[in-house]
N, C-alpha and C positions, 0 to 999 in steps of 0.2 A: 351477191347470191350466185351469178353463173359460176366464179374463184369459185367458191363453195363445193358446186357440184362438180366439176370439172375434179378439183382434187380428191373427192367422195368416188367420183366413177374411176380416175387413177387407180387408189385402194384396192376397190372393188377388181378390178382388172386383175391386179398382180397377184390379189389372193386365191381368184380362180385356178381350178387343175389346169396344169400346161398337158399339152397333145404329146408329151416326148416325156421317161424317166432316162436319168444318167446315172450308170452305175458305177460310182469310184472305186469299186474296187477292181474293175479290168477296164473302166474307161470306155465301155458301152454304152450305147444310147437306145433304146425301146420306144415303140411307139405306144401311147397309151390312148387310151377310147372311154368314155365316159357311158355306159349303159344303164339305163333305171337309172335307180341311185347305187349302184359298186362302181368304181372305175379299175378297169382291167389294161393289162400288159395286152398290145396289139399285136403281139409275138410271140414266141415261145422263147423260157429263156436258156441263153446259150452262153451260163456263167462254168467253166470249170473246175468243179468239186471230185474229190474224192469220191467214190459213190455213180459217179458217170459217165458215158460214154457220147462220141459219137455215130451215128449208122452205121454198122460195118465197119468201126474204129478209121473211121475217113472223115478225115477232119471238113472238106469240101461238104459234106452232110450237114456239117453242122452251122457251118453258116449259111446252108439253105433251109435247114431244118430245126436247127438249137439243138441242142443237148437231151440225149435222154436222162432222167434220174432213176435212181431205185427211192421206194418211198421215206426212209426214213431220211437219207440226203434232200428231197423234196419238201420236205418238215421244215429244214434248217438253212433252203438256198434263196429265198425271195432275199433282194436287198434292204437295207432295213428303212422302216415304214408300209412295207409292202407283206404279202405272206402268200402261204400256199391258201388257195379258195377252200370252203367247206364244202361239203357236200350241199348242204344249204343253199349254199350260193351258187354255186353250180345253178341246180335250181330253179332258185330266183332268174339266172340268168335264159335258160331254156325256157324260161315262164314269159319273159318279158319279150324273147324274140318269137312266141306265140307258135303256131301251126309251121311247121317245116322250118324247125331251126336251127337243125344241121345245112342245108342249104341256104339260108340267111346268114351264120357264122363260118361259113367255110370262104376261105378265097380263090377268089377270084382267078385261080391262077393254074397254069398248065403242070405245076409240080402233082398236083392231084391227076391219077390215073385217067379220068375221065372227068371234066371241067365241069362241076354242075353246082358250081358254088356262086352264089350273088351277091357276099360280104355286104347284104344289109345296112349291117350296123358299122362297121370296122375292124372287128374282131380279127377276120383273115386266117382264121385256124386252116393250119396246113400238117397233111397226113406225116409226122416224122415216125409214123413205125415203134417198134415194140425190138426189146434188145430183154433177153433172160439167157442167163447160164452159158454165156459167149456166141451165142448165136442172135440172128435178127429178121426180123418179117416186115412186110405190108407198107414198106415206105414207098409212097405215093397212091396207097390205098386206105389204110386207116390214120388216123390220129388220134391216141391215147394220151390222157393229161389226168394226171390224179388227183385227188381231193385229199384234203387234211382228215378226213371223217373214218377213224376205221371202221371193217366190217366184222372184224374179231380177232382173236388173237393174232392169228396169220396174215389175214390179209384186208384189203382199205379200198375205198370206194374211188372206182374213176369214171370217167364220160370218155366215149368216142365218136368218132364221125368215119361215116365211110365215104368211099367218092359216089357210090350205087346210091347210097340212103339219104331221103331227108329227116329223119330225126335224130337225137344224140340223145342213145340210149345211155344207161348208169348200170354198172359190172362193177363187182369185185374180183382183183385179186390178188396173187402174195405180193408181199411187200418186197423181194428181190428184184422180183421185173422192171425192167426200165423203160418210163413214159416220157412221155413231154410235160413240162410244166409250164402253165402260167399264171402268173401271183396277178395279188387281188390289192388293193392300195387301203391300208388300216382302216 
C-alpha cells in the first residue's frame, strides 16, 4: 500500500503547474504563479514579434520591462498553451486579489517610480510604459497590459497600475498602442 501511494503522489506531483513556462521559440524561461483558479505569466512577456517594440527601442528596456505589443500582435503572441487574458479574467483576477490590488500585484521593486507595491501574490507587475505612433511614456510609472476583450471596432480593453494607485482600473483603447502583455495558461 505505501508502493501504492508513494507512486499516486509521484503522478500527482509531475502533473501539477511548474512555477516556471519555457518558451521554445526564443529559449526563454517565465516565471509563472498560480492565482484563484487562472495561472498567469509572472512577467511580462518579452517575445519578439513583428508588431513590437522595446521602450524607447532600447532593448535594455526590455529585459527589465518585456516588450510592448500593439493589440492585434497581442492576440497572436502568448506561446502555445497559454493566450492573451480576457477582460473577464482580468477581473477575476483584481477580484481575488480583493481591496488595493494594484498594490498587492505590483512589485516589489525600485523600477516602479515610487515602491508601493507588496507583490502579495507573485504576480510582480512592473510599470513598462506605453509606446504609440513612435513615441513612449510613463515607464516606471504606469504599467499597461491588454486584454483579448475588444471595446469596439477601434479599440480593446486593458488594466493598469500606477506606482501612486492602489487599484487597477480597466480603459480602453486603440488597438495600435503598445502595452505589456501577460498570457493566462489555457
Amino acid at each position: 500500500m505505501k508502493t501504492f501511494f508513494l507512486i499516486f503522489a509521484a503522478a500527482f506531483l509531475l502533473s501539477c503547474s511548474s512555477d516556471s513556462l519555457h518558451d521554445s521559440r526564443d529559449g526563454k524561461t517565465y516565471k509563472t504563479i498560480k492565482i484563484g483558479k487562472q495561472t498567469w505569466m509572472a512577467e511580462n512577456l518579452n517575445f519578439d514579434a513583428g508588431g513590437s517594440a522595446c521602450y524607447n527601442n532600447n532593448s535594455s528596456n526590455c529585459t527589465a520591462y518585456g516588450r510592448l505589443y500593439n493589440w492585434n500582435t497581442a492576440l497572436t503572441v502568448c506561446p502555445s498553451g497559454w493566450r492573451l487574458p480576457t477582460d473577464a479574467e482580468w477581473t477575476a483576477l483584481t477580484n481575488h486579489a480583493g481591496s488595493n490590488a494594484g498594490t498587492k500585484l505590483k512589485a516589489n521593486s525600485s523600477l516602479w517610480f515610487t515602491n508601493t507595491g507588496t507583490d502579495d501574490f507573485g504576480f510582480s507587475a512592473l510599470p513598462g510604459g506605453i509606446g504609440w505612433e513612435g513615441s513612449f511614456s510613463y515607464v516606471g510609472n504606469f504599467g499597461f497590459w491588454w486584454s483579448a476583450t475588444e471595446s469596439d471596432a477601434s479599440n480593446a480593453w486593458f488594466r493598469s497600475m500606477n506606482y501612486n494607485f492602489s487599484n487597477v482600473p480597466r480603459f480602453n483603447d486603440r488597438r495600435e498602442h503598445l502595452f505589456s502583455v501577460r498570457c493566462v495558461k489555457d
